[in-house]
C-alpha positions in Angstrom: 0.0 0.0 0.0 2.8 2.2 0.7 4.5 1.8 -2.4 1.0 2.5 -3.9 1.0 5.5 -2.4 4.4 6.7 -3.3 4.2 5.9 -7.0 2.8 9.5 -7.8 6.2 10.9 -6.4 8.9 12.8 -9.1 12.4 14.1 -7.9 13.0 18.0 -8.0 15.2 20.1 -6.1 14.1 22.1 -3.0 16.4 25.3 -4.3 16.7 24.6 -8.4 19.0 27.7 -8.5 21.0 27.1 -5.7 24.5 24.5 -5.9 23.9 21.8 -3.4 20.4 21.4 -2.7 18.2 18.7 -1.7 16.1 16.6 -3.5 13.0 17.0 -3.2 10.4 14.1 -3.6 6.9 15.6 -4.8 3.7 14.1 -4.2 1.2 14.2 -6.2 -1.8 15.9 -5.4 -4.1 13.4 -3.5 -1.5 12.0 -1.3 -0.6 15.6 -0.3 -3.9 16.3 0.5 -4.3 13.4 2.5 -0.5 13.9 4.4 -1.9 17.5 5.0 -4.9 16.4 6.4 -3.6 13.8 8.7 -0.7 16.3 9.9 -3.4 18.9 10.1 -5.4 17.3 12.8 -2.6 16.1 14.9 -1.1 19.3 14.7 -5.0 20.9 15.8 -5.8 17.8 18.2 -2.3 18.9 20.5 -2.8 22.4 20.6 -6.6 23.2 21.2 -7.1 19.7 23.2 -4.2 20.7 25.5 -5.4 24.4 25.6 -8.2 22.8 27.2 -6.8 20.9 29.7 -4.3 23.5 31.0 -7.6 26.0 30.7 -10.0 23.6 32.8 -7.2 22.6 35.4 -6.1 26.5 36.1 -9.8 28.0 36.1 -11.8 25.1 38.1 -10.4 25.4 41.7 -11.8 21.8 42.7 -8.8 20.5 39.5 -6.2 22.2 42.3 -4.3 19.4 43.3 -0.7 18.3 43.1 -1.6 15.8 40.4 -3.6 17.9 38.1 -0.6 20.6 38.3 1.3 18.2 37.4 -1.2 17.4 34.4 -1.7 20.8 32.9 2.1 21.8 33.1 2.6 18.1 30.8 -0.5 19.3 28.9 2.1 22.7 28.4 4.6 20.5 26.8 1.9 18.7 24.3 0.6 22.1 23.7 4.5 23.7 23.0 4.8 20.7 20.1 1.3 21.3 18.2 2.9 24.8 17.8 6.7 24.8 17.8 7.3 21.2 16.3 4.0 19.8 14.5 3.4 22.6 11.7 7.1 23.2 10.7 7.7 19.4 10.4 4.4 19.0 8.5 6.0 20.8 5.8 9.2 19.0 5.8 7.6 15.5 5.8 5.2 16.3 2.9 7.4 18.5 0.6 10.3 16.7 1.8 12.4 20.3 2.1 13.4 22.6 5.0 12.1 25.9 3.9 13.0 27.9 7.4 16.7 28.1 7.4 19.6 26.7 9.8 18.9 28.2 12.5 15.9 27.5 12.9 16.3 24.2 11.8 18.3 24.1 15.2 15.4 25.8 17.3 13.2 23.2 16.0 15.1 20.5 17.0 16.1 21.9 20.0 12.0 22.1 20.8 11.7 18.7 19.5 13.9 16.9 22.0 13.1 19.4 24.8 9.5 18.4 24.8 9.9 15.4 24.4 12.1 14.7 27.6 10.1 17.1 29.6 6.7 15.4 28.7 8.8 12.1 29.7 9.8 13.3 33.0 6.4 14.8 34.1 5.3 11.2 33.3 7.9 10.3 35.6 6.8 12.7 38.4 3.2 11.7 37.9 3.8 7.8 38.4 5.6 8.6 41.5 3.2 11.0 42.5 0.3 8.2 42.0 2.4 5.3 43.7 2.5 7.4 46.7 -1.0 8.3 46.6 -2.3 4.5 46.3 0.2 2.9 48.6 0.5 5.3 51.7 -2.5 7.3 51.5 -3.2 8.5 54.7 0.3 10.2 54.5 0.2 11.5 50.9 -1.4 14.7 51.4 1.7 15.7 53.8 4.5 14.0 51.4 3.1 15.0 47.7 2.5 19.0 48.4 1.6 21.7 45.9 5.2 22.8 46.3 6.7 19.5 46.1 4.7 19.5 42.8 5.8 22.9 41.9 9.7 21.2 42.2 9.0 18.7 40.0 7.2 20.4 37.6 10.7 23.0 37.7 12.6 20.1 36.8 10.9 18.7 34.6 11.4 22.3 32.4 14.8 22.6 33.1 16.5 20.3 32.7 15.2 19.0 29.1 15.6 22.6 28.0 19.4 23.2 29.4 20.3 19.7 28.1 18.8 20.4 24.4 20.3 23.8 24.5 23.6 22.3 25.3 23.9 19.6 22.8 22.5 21.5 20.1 23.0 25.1 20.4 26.9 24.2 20.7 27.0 22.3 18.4 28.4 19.4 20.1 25.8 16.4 19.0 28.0 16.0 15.9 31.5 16.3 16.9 33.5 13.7 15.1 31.3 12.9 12.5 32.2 16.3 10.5 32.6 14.2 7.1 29.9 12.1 7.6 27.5 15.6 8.1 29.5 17.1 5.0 28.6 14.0 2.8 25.3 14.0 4.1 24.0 18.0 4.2 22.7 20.0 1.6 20.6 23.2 1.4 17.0 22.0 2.1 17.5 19.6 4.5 16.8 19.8 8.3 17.7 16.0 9.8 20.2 16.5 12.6 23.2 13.9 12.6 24.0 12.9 16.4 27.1 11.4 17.5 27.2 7.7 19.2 27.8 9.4 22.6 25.2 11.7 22.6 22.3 8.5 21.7 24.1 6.4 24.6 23.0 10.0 26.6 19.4 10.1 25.0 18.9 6.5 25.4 19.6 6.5 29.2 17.2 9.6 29.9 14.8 7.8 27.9 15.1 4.3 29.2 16.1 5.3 33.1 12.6 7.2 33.4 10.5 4.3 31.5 11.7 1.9 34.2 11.3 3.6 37.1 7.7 4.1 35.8 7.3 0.7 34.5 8.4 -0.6 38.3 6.1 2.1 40.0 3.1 1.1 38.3 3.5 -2.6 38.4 3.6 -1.8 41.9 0.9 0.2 42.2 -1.7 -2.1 40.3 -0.6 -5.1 42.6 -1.0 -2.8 45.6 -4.6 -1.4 44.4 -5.7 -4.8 43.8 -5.1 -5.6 47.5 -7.0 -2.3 48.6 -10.0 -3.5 46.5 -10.6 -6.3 48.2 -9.9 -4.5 51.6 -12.2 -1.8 50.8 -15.1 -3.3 49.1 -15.6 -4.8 52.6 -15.7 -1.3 54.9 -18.0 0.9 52.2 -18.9 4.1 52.0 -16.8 6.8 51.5 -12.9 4.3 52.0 -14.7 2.7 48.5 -15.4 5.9 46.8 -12.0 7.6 47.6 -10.3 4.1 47.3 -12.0 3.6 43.3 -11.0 7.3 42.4 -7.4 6.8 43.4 -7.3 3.7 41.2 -8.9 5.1 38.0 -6.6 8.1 38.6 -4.0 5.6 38.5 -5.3 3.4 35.9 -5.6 6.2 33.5 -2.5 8.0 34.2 -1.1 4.7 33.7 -3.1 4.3 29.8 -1.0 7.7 29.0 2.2 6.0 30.4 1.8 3.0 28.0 0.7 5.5 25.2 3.7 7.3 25.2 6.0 4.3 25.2 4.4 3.2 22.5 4.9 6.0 20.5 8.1 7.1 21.5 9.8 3.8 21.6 9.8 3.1 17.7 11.8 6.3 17.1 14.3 5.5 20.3 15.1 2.2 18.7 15.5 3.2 15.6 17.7 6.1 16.8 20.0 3.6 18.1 19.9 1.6 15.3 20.5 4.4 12.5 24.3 5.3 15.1 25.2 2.1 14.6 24.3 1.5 10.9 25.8 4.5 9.8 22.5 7.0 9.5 21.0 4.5 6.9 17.4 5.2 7.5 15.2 5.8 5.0 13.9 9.2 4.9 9.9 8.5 4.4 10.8 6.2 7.6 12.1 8.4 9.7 9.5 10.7 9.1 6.5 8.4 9.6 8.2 7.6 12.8 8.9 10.9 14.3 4.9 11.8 13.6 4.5 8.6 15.3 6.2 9.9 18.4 4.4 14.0 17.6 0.7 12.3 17.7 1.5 11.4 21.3 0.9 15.2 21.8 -2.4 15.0 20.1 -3.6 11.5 22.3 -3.6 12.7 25.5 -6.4 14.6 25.7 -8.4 12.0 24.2 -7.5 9.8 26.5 -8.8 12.6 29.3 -11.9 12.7 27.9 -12.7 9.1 27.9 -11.9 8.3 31.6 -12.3 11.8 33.5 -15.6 13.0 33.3 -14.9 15.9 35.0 -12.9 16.8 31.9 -15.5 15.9 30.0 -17.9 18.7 31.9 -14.7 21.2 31.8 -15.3 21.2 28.3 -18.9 21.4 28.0 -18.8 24.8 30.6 -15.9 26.0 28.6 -17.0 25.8 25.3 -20.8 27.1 25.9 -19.5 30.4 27.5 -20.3 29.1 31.0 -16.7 29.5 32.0 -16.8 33.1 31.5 -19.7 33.8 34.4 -18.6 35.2 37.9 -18.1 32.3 40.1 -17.8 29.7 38.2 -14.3 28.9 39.1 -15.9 27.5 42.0 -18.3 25.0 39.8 -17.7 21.0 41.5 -16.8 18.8 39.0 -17.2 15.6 41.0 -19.0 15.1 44.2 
């Protein structure tokens, strides 16, 4: 099918005037239309659902919690890649050319890889932040604080941002492959070339996070289990509290496993392209970094199915109801 839907492509070159330029691989016009419709909604899907989410967390004071801080400020780093990332690669995947320049080629990436980590680590944050809620309870409110959350959230900006600022603003994620990047640029292009040291680096930041949270919630579904049965014997108000900490968990846990899933494609391949010499195909790469950008675009979907409070959120914010005095102070949940 895929060679189907490449056959309508003819080589040109993104700059015909210009000595050294890319090719450029054109599409004909149905599969551009339906590239630029796919992109289009991902792209629409990150930034507007995530608007929401930050919006419905700030505004309704019964979402101010630890946990939803933590939500809204990940939300912030979906919400940075529908505007900084998604659009600009859009047009690099379907007209195969970089049309914005170097530099910006390097902000882009440097947003890219920034985002990325940071959404990874508030992930991070979150499944600790849920592991303490399910299995010590009565002391969560005292150990899990809005200022412990305001830490991690700090962290979770800072250091992605410093360390994508550092390897690519200096330029040090190519060192020693200058003729490899010299054979491989031209004028058009905007793929960066990293250095074997620099994946071992990205690999570990990846993978060190994903099993910490992959421990934490096996932990905390074994652990909830256990409560279930405890509490479906006392009643009341223990089963209510008890069931909302486990969905919480459950569906925190859902956006875990949906960001793994989409991230982990373009980390293997990452590590595969150092060692084989950047061999990747470029339609490849591509379908596999949009892969990884829908994740952006997914997690407010996944909101909406299993929080029905963010499901009324919406519904107040989109009929205007928002905007009346007071209604900040609107429950959301009994």
């Amino acid at each position: 099918y895929l060679a189907a839907f490449l056959r309508g492509q003819t080589e040109q070159m993104c700059f015909a005037n210009l000595n050294g330029s890319c090719v450029k691989t054109t599409y004909s016009a149905g599969p551009r239309v339906i590239l630029y419709t796919v992109f289009s909604i991902g792209a629409m899907l990150a930034v507007f659902g995530n608007l929401l989410v930050v919006t419905s967390i700030l505004h309704f004071k019964q979402l101010h919690s630890p946990t939803n801080f933590l939500i809204a400020s990940l939300a912030c780093a979906d919400f940075l890649v529908g505007v900084t990332v998604m659009p600009f690669s859009m047009v690099r995947s379907v007209e195969s050319c970089w049309y914005f320049g170097p530099s910006f080629c390097t902000f882009h990436t440097c947003c890219d890889v920034a985002f990325c980590y940071s959404s990874l680590f508030h992930l991070c944050f979150i499944s600790i932040d849920r592991y303490i809620a399910v299995t010590d309870p009565l002391l969560y409110p005292t150990k899990f604080t809005v200022s412990v959350s305001g830490i991690c959230i700090g962290l979770s900006w800072i250091l992605p941002l410093v360390y994508s600022g550092a390897v690519f603003f200096t330029g040090a994620h190519d060192d020693g492959l200058e003729e490899l990047v010299s054979a491989l640029s031209c004028v058009g292009g905007c793929r960066p070339v990293i250095n074997q040291f620099w994946i071992l680096i990205d690999l570990l930041l990846f993978f060190i996070p994903t099993f910490v949270m992959i421990i934490l919630y096996s932990n905390i579904f074994l652990v909830a289990q256990k409560q279930a049965i405890k509490i479906a014997n006392i009643g009341g108000k223990a089963e209510a509290s008890g069931k909302r900490e486990r969905k919480a968990a459950k569906t925190l846990g859902i956006t875990v496993i949906a960001f793994l899933i989409s991230w982990l494609p373009y980390m293997i391949d990452a590590l595969i392209d150092v060692l084989g010499e950047f061999m990747t195909p470029s339609y490849v790469y591509e379908i596999l970094c949009w892969f990884a950008y829908y994740n952006s675009a997914v997690n407010p979907l996944i909101y909406a199915l299993f929080y029905p409070w963010f499901r009324r959120a919406i519904k107040l914010i989109l009929s205007g109801q928002a905007l009346k005095d007071s209604s900040s102070t609107i429950r959301l949940f009994s």
